[in-house]
N, C-alpha and C positions, 0 to 999 in steps of 0.2 A: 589522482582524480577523485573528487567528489563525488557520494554515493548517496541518495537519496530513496528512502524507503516511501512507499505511499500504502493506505487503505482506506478502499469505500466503504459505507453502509450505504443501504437502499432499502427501499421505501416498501418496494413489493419488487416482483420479478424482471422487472425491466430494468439493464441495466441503465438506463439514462433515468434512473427516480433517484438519483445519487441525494442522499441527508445527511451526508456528515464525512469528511475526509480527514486525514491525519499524515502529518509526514513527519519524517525523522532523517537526521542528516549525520553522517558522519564526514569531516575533514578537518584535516591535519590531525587524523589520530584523535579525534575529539569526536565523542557520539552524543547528539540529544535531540528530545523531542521538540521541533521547531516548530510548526504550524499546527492549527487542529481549528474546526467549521463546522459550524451544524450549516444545513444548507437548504436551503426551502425549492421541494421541487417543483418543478415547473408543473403547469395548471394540467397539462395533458398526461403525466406521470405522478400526479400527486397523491393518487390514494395510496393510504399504509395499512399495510396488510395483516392481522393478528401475528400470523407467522413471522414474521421480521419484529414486528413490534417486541415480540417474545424471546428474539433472540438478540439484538441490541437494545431494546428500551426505551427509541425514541417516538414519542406521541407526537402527531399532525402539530399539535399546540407549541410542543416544545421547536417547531422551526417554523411557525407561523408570523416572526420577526426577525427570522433568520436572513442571512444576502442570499441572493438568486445565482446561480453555479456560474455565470459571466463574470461578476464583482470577484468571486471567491478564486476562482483560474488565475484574472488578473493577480490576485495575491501571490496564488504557488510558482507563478513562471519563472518568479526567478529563483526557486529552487531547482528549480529543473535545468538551468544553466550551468553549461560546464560537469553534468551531471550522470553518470548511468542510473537510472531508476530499476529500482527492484519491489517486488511484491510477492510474498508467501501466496502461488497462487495465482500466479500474471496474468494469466488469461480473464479471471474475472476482472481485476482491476484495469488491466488493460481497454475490455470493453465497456468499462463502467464510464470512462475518462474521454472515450472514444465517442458512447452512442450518447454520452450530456453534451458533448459539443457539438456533434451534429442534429441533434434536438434542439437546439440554441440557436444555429447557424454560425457558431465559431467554427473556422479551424480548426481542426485536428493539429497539434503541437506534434513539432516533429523531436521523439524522443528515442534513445537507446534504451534497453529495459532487458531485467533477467528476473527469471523466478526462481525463489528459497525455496520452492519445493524440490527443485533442483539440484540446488545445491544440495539441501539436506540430503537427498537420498545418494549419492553421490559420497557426500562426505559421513556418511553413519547410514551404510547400506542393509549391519544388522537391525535396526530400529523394525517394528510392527508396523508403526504406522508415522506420516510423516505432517501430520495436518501440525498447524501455528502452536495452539494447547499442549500438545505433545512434545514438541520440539522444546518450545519453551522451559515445560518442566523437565525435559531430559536436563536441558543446558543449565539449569537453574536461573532464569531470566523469570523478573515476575511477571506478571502478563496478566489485565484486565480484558477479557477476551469478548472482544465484539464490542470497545472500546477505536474506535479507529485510530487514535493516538497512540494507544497502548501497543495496539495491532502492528503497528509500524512500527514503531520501537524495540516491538521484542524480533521484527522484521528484522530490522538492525541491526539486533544484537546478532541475530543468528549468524548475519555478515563477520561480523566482528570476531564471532568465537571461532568462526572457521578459520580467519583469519594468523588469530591466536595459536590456534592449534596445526595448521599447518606453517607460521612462519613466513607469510607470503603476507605482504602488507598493499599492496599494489593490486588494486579489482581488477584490471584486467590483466594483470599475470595470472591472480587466482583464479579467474575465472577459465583463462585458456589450461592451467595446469590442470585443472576440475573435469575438463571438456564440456564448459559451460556456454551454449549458446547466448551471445546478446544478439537479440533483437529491437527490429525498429518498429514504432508508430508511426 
């Protein structure tokens, strides 16, 4: 089964100010970063906030000819086909995905989804601490961080080395051998 990593940035604290997504896909044993969107938030989420600004980098300007999160969905859908989704962190992304579609009047996508924090601590329970930066440099994964493409991708990779490292090539055998819940959207 096909694995598909996702991350948001946002704009300010809401998560429906979604500016920028990224996803990475691993199948057939083959991992890469497939989509990536700056995303222009909707008019009643729009302001960006110094604090977000300072920790991704993107300015109002820079998604001010960006597509509107309806256009950009229509794109990822069919990533998400045939797919478990995972996110370093699910519950943010989760709601990020959740509260831009019903901001929109989309649909909420009905998805299966696990989170790498999970796995992570799970699979490297001595580690301090288990946040995306961390992991990455544990794994030696490079990682642009607060990059949403990168995000996902080193998302990915985490999949991947677990993978590696335990021998189980099949997300959800690893998943169950892990005692990793999927959940749905």
């Amino acid at each position: 089964m096909k694995v598909t990593a996702i991350d948001f940035e946002t704009a300010n604290n809401s998560p429906a100010s979604v500016c920028s997504v990224g996803l990475s896909v691993l199948e057939d044993g083959c991992a890469e970063e497939a989509f990536y969107s700056l995303i222009r938030p909707e008019p009643n989420v729009s302001r960006f906030l110094p604090f977000n600004i300072k920790i991704h980098g993107i300015r109002p300007e820079d998604t001010a000819d960006a597509p509107e999160f309806a256009e950009v969905l229509r794109k990822m859908m069919p990533y998400f086909e045939d797919s478990i989704i995972c996110a370093h962190n699910a519950p943010f992304d989760m709601s990020c995905l959740r509260a831009a579609c019903l901001n929109c009047g989309i649909p909420v996508p009905h998805i299966r989804y696990f989170d790498t924090v999970a796995l992570s601590r799970r699979m490297f329970p001595a580690l301090e601490h288990h946040r995306l930066n961390d992991m990455c440099s544990y794994l030696n994964i490079e990682l642009n961080h607060h990059n949403a493409a990168s995000d996902a991708y080193g998302c990915l990779m985490i999949v991947v080395q677990t993978m590696n490292l335990t021998g189980i090539y099949e997300i959800e055998d690893l998943l169950d051998a892990l005692n990793i819940r999927i959940k749905n959207l």
